[in-house]
C-alpha positions in Angstrom: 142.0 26.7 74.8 141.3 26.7 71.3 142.1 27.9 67.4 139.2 30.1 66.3 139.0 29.4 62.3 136.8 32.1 59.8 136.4 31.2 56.7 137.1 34.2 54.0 137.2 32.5 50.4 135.4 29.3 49.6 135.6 29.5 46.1 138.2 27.7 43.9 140.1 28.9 40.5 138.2 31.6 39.8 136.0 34.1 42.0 132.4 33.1 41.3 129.9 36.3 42.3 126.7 36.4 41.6 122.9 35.5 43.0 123.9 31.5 43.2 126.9 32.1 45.1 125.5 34.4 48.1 125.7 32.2 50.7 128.4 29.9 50.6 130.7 32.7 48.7 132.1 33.6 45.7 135.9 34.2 46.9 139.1 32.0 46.4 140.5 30.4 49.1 141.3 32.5 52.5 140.5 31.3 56.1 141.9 33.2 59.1 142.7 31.3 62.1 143.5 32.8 65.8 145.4 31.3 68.4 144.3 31.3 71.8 146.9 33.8 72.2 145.4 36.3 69.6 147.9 35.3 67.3 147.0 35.5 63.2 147.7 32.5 60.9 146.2 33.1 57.4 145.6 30.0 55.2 146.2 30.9 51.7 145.6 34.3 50.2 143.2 34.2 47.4 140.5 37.2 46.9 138.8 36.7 50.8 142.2 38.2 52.0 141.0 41.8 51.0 138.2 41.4 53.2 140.1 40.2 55.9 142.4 42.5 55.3 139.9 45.4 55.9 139.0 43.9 58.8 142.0 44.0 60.6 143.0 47.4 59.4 139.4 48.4 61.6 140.2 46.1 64.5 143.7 47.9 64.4 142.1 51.4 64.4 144.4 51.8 61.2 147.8 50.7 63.0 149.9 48.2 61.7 148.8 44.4 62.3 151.6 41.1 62.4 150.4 37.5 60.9 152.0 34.7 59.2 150.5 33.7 55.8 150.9 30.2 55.1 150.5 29.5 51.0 149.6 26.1 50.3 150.8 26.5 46.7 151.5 29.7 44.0 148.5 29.3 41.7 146.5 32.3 40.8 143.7 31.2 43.1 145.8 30.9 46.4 147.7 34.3 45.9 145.8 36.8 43.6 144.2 38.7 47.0 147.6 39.5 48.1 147.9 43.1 46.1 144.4 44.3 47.5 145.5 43.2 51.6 145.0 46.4 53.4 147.9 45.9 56.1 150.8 45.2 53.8 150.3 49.3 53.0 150.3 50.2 56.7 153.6 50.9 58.2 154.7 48.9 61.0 152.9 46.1 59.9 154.6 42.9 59.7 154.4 39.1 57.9 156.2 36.4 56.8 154.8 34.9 54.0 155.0 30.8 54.3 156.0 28.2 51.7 156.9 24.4 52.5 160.2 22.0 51.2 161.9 24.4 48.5 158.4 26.5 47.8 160.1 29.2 48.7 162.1 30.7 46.0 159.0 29.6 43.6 156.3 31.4 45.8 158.9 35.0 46.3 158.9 35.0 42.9 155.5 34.3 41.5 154.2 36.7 44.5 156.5 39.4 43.2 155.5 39.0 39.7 152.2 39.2 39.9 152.9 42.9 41.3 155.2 43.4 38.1 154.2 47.1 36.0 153.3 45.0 33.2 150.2 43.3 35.2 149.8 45.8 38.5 150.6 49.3 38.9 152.1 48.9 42.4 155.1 47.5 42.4 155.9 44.5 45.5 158.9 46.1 46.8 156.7 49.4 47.2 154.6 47.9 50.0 154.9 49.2 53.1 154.8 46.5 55.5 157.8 44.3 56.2 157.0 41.2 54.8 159.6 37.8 54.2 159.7 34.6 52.6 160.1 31.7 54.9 159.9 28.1 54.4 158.9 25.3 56.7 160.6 22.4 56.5 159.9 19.1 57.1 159.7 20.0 61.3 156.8 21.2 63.2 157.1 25.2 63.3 155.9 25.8 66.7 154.8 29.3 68.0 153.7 30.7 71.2 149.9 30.0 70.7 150.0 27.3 68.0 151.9 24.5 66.4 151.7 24.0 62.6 153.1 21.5 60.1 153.2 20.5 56.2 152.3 17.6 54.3 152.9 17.5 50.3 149.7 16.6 48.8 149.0 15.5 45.0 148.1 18.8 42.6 149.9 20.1 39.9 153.5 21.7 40.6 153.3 20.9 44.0 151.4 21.8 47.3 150.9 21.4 50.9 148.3 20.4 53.0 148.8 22.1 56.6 147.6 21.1 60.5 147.5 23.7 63.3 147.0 22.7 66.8 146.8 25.3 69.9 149.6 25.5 72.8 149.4 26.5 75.9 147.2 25.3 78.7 144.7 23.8 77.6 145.6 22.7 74.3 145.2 19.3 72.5 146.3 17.8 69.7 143.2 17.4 67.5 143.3 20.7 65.7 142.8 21.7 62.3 144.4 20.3 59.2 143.9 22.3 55.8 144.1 20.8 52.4 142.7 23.5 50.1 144.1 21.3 47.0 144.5 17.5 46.6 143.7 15.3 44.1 143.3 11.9 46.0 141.9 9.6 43.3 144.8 7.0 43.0 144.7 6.3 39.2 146.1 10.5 38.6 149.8 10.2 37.9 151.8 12.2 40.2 154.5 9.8 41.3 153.8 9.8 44.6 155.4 7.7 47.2 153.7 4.1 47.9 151.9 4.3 51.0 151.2 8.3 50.1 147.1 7.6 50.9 148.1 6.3 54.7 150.6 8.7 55.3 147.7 11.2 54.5 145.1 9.7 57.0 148.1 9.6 59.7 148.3 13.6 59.0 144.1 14.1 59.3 143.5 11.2 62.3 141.5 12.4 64.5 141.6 16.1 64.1 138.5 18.0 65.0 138.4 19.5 61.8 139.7 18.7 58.3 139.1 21.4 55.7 139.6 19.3 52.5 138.8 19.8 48.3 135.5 18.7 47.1 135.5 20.1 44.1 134.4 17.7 41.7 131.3 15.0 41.6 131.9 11.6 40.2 130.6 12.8 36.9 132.7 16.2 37.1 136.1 14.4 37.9 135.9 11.8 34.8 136.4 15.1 32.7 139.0 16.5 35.3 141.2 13.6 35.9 144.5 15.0 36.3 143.8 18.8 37.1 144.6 18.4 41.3 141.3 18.1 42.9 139.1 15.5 44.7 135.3 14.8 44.5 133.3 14.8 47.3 132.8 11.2 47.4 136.8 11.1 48.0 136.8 13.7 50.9 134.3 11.6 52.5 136.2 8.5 52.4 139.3 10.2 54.2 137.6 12.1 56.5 135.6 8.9 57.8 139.1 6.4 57.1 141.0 9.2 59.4 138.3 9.5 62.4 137.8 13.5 62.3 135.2 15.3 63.8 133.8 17.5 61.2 134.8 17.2 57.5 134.2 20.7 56.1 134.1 20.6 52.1 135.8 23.7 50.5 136.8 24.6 46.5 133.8 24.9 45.7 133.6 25.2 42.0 132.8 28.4 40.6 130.0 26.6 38.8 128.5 25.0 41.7 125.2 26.7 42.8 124.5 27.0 46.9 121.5 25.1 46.2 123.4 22.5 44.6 125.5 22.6 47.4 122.9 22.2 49.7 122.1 18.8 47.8 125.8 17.5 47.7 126.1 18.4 51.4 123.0 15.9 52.1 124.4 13.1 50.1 127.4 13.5 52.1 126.2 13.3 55.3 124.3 10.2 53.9 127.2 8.8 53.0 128.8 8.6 56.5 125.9 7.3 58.1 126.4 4.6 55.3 129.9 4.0 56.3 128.4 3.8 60.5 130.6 6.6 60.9 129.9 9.9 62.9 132.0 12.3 61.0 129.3 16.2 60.4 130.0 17.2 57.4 129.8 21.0 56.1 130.0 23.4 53.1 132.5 26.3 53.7 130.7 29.3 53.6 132.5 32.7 53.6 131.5 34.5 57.6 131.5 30.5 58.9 133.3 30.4 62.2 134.6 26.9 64.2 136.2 26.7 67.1 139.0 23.8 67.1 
């Protein structure tokens, strides 16, 4: 038994459409992820979620529809698809919406203020779904279909990197881990706990697939040093240190072309086989399904 994973938003900080963007996407972040029971896990909720969220509206024949949406962080990117999700205006629908380690009064609020009259003209408490705030502490929340637990990764004004396995019969431990934001070059100051790197491949080893930020090349970063994100030189090196199957780069740039992503996706790969390592490597690409 498996997780299914579909990718909704690639994109990071900004949506990015246009004629350069058309095949790996031009949404912020937003992956969907099924347990073998059928249940929904959202992974952030950036502008793929309104496509998702039409989606399920059809697959519910326009009846209300249940998920948990896990947030790795508040920043615009991560939440600004939440307003346009179809099911939070259907009755009877239900979510919690996920935060980790004290994220949750930060993420109510920020979620609620982006809906404020002053920027939106639909208030939050107006919705018509049931939807709470919930945090997940330091403990492995663990569900009929799927198991899920939080890391705190290195961006700015915190966030989480996440690592769903499947229950059941038939289930492993391998999974999915999700790290939409993460600035792994040691020299950025974020006061992190010695040892922070290994404790980081301990959460990834050997998990079929690690989702991970490539936003940056070398080049890019030297300019971006300090801003949360990793190049794709970086997600290599963890991917291969941590033994996963498949590293699959996402936050994409807004600037980066799917040509040029083509290109970066070959060095990659060349890379690994540098290192004697067997990690595939992939682009995100909104409509990209895995199983896990």
């Amino acid at each position: 038994m498996t997780l299914r994973v579909r990718f909704w938003g690639t994109r990071g900080s900004v949506p990015a459409p246009g004629p350069t963007t058309v095949r790996y996407g031009g949404n912020t972040p937003c992956v969907e992820v099924r347990a073998p029971d059928g249940a929904l896990v959202v992974l952030d909720a950036g502008t793929g979620i309104r496509a998702l969220g039409q989606a399920l509206v059809a697959e519910a024949g326009g009846g209300p529809v249940e998920g948990d949406i896990f947030l790795t962080h508040a920043h615009w990117d991560h939440i600004q698809g939440l307003p346009f999700f179809a099911p939070l205006f259907r009755p009877g629908s239900r979510f919690t919406i996920w935060g980790a380690d004290g994220m949750e009064a930060g993420i109510d609020a920020v979620v609620r203020d982006q809906m404020a009259p002053a920027v939106f003209p639909f208030a939050f408490d107006e919705l018509r779904a049931a939807v709470q705030f919930r945090s997940l502490d330091d403990q492995e929340r663990r569900h009929a279909g799927y198991g899920i637990e939080a890391l705190r990764v290195r961006h700015p004004g915190g966030a989480y990197g996440y690592r769903l396995t499947s229950r059941g019969a038939g289930g492993d431990d391998q999974g999915l881990v999700y790290v939409s934001d993460n600035e792994l070059n040691a020299a950025a100051a974020y006061g992190s706990a010695p040892g922070w790197r290994d404790a980081l491949v301990r959460f990834a080893a050997g998990a079929r697939v690690l989702v991970h930020d490539a936003m940056y090349t070398r080049e890019e970063y030297a300019e971006h040093k300090g801003w949360g994100h990793s190049t794709f030189d970086e997600a290599v090196e963890l991917a291969v240190d941590a033994g996963v199957e498949t590293l699959v780069l996402y936050h994409h740039s807004p600037d980066r072309t799917d040509e040029e992503l083509d290109g970066r996706v070959a060095e990659c790969r060349d890379a690994v086989a540098r290192r004697g390592s067997t990690v595939a490597v992939v682009a995100a690409a909104e409509g990209m399904v895995l199983s896990v």
